[in-house]
GUKETOR-161812 format. One line per 3 residues: number of its first residue (from 1); for each residue x negated, y, z of C-alpha. Coordinates in nm, 2 decimals, always signed. Last residue first. Layout:
BEGIN
NUM	X,Y,Z | ...
This chain:
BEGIN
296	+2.98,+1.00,+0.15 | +2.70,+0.73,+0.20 | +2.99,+0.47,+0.23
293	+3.16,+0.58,-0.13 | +2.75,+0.47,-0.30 | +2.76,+0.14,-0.07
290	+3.12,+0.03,-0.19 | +3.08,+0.19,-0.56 | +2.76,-0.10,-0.57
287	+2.95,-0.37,-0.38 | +3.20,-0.37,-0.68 | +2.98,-0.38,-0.94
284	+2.74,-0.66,-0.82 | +3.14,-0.88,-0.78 | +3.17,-0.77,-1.15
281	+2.78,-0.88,-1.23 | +2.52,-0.61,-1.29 | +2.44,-0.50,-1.66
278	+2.11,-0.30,-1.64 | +2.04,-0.56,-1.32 | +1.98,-0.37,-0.96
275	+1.80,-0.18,-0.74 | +2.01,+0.06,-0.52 | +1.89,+0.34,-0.33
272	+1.65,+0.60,-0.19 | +1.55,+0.88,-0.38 | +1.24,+1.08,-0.32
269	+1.16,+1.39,-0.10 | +0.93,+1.67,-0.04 | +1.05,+2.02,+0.11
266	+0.75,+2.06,+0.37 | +0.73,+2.04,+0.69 | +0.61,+1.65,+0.76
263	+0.72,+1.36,+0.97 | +0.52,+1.11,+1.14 | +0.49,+0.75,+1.06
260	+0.28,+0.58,+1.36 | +0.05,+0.28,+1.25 | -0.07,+0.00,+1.45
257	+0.29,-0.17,+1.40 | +0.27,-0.19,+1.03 | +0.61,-0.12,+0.85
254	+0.83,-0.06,+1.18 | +0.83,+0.26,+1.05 | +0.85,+0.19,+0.66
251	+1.25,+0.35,+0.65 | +1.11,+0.75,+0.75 | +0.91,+0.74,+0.42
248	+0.51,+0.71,+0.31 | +0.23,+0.92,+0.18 | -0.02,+0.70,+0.38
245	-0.32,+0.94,+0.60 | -0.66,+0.75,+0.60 | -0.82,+0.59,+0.94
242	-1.01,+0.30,+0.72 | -0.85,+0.02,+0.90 | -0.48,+0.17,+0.94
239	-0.48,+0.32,+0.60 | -0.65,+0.00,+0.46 | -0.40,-0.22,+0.65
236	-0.08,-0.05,+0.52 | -0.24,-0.03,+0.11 | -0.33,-0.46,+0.23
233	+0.04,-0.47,+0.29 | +0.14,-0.35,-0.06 | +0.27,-0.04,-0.21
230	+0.12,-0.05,-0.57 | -0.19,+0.10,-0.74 | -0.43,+0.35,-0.50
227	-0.55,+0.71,-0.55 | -0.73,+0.90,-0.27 | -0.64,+1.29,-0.26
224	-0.91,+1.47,-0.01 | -0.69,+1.77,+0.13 | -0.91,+2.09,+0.15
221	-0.78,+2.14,-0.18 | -0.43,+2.29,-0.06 | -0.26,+2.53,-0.34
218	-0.37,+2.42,-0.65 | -0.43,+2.00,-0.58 | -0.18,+1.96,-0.29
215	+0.08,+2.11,-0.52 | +0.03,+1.90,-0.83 | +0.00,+1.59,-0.60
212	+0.35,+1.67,-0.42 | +0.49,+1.71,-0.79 | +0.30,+1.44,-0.88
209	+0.46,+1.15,-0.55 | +0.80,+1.31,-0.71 | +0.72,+1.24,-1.01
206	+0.67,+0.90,-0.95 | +0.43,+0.62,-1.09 | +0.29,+0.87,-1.35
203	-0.05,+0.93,-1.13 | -0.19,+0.70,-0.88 | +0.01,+0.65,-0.56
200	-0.12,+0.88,-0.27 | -0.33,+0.78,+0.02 | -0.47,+1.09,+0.19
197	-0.78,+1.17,+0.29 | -0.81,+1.42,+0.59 | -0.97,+1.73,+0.59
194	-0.68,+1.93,+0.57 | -0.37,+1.74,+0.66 | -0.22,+1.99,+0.97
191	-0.24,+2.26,+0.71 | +0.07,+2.07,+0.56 | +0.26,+2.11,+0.90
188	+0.29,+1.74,+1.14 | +0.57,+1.66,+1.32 | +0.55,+1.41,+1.66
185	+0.15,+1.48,+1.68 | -0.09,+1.25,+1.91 | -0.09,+1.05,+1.60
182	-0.29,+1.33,+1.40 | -0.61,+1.20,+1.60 | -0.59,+0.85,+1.43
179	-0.58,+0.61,+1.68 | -0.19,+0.52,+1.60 | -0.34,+0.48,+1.24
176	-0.15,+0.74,+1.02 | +0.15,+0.77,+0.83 | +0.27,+1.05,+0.64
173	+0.64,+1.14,+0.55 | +0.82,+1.21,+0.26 | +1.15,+1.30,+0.30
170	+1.41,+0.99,+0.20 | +1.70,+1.11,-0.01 | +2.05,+0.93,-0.03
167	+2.23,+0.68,-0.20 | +2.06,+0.67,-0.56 | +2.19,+0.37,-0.77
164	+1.91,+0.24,-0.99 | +1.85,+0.02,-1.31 | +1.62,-0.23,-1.37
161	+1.36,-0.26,-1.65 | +1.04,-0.23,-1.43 | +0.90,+0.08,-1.62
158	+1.18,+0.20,-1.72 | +1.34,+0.20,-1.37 | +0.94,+0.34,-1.23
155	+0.95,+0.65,-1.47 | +1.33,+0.75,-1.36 | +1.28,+0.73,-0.99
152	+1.20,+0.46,-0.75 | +1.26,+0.38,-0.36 | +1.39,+0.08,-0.19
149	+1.70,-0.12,-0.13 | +1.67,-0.45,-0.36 | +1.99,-0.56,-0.56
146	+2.10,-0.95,-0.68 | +1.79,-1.12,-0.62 | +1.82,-1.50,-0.78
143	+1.96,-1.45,-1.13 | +2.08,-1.05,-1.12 | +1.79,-0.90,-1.12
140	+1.52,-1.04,-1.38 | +1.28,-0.74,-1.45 | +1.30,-0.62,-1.11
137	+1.21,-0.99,-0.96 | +0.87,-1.03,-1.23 | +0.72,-0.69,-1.21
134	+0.75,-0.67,-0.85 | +0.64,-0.99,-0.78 | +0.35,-0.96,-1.00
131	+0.27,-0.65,-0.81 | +0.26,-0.79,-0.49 | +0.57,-0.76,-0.25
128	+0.62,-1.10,-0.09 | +0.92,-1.23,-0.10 | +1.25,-1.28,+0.15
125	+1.62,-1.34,+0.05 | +1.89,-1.22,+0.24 | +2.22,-1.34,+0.19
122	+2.52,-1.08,+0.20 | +2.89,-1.15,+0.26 | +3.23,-1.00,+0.09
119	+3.57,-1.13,+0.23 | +3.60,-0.73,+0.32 | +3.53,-0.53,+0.04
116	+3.62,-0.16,+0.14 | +3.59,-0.21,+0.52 | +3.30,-0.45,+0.42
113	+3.11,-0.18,+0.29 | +3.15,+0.03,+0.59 | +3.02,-0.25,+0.82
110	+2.73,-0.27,+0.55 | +2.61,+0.02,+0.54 | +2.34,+0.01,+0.83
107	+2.23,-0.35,+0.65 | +2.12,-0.16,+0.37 | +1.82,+0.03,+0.59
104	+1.74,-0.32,+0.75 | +1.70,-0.51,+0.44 | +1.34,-0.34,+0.41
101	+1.15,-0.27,+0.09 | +0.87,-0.17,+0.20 | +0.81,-0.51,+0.45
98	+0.99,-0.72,+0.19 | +1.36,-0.80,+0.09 | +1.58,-0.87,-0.17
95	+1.93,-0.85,-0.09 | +2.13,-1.16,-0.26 | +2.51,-1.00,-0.29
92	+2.76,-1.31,-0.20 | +3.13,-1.31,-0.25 | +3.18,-1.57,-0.59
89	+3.07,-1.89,-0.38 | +3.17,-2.16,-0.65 | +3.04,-2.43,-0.44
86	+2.89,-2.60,-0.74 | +2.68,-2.26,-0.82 | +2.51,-2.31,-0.43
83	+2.37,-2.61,-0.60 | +2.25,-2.45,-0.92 | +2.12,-2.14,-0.70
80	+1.92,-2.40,-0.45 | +1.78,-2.56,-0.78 | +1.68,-2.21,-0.93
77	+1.50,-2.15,-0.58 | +1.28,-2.42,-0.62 | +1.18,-2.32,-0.99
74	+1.12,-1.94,-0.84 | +0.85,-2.10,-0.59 | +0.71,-2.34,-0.87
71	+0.67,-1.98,-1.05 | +0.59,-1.79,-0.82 | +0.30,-2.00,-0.67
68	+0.18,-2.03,-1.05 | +0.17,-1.70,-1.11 | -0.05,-1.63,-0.80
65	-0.27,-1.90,-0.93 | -0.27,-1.90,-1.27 | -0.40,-1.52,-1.23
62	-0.69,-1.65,-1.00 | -0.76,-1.94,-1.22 | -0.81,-1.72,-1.53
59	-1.08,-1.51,-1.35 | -1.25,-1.85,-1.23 | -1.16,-2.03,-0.93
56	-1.47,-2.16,-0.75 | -1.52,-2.53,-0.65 | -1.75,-2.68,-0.39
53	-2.10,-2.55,-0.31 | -2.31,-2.77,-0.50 | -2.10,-2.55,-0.76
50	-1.81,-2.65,-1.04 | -1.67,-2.34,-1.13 | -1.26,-2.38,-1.15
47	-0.97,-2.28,-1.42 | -1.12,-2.30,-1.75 | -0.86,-2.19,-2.06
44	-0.74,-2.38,-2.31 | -0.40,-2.43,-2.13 | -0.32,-2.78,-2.22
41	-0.72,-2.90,-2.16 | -0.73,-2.67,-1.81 | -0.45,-2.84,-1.73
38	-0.56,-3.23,-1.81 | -0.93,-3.15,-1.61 | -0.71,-3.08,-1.34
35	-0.51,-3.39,-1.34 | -0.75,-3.60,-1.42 | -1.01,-3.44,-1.12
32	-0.68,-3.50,-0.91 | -0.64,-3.87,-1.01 | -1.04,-3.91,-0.92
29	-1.00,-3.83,-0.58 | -0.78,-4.04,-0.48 | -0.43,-4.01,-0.38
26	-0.25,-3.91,-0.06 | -0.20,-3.54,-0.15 | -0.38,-3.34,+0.13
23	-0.64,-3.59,+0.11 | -0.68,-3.55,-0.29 | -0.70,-3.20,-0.21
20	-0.95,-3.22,+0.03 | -1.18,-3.50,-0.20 | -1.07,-3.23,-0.55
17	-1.27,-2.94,-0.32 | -1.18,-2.58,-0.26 | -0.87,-2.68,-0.06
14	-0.68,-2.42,-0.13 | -0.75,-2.37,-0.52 | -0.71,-2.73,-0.50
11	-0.35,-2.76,-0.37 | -0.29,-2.49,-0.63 | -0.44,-2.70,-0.91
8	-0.21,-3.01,-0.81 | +0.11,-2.81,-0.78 | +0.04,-2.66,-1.11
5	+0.00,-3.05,-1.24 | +0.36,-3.07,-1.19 | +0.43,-2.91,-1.50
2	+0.78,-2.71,-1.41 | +1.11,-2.81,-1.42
């Protein structure tokens, strides 16, 4: 389904030398030069440096190689859908999760979703929240991730082509290193962030992350803004290693377990819901009213 040469290159990558790989695989080294010398021929493009030191991906083999792990992943999972097709198992919603887009918040609803559909069941399927992930699983809902929980607004449906059912609203909340001095606080007042640097998505991700930013930036400039790209573990780590304050919400608690989410007095909020296909399925229908009538 896919060129199995990608497997090959990856194996590489991770090895950093065709004798490893060639190991790892159980043939010789000179079969895995073929094969890579082969890829790089088909794609046009130059995947390794060849040093004294062993091999170095280029710029073109570090993007083939996080696409290339979701795309022999995303292969493997087609074959598990075509087989679970054969069993003709209508009643299952696939909820995507990852550490900030937990399962856990959905899984509250789901005895009252069941009251309403009740031979329905759930499967929960794992990835890793990177930013090709994201751009690649919100864009094709619906074939192996039926709806995601987690947080958007208008600018971020259009921009991942998904759609979004709102449940409920999640305050916004910081989160700081449990060694950070703010810790020692269970609620924290705006004042309470002067000083500090804190983590906030960059521009036209959210409104609601700018209308906090637009605020913060007349009305409170002794708070350092620091922009960053995408939710992601390493966003966690660096405001746990580098002692920031995270713009984050009540449901990334358990998150990062060196870092304590704190609430905050002020009026800011985002919606939490739903992310699914443009044109869900009927059965994708159905569990959709069920979780919006159980938030009532």
């Amino acid at each position: 389904m896919y060129n199995p040469q990608l497997e090959t290159f990856i194996r590489v990558a991770d090895a950093g030398s065709f004798n490893k790989a060639a190991g790892d695989s159980f043939i010789t080294p000179t079969a895995v030069i073929k094969q890579i010398n082969l890829l790089e021929a088909s794609l046009d493009v130059k995947l390794f440096e060849r040093t004294h030191r062993g091999l170095i991906l280029t710029k073109a083999g570090k993007s083939l190689y996080q696409d290339a792990k979701y795309i022999i992943q995303y292969c493997r999972d087609s074959v598990t859908r075509a087989k679970n097709a054969m069993q003709e198992e209508t009643n299952i919603i696939r909820i995507g999760s990852s550490p900030t887009t937990p399962a856990q918040l959905l899984m509250q609803l789901w005895p009252r979703i069941q009251e309403r559909i009740p031979g329905l069941k759930f499967q929960i399927i794992p990835f890793e929240n990177t930013p090709e992930n994201a751009r690649e699983i919100l864009a094709n809902l619906g074939k192996n991730i039926d709806v995601i929980g987690g947080i958007f607004d208008e600018t971020m449906l259009d921009l991942r082509r998904c759609a979004g059912l709102e449940l409920f609203r999640e305050p916004f909340c910081c989160a700081v290193s449990i060694h950070h001095k703010l810790a020692a606080k269970d609620r924290l007042t705006i004042k309470d962030l002067y000083g500090e640097n804190l983590m906030l998505m960059k521009r036209d991700w959210s409104r609601y992350v700018d209308d906090l930013r637009d605020d913060i930036w007349q009305n409170h400039s002794q708070i350092h803004i620091v922009d960053f790209e995408f939710y992601s573990m390493d966003i966690f780590n660096r405001c746990e290693n580098g002692n920031y304050v995270l713009l984050a919400i009540p449901g990334w608690t358990n998150v990062h377990p060196l870092l304590k989410v704190i609430p905050v007095e002020w009026e800011y909020s985002i919606p939490y819901g739903l992310l699914h296909a443009p044109e869900p399925s009927e059965t994708v229908k159905q569990f959709l009213a069920a979780a919006q009538a159980a938030t009532k």
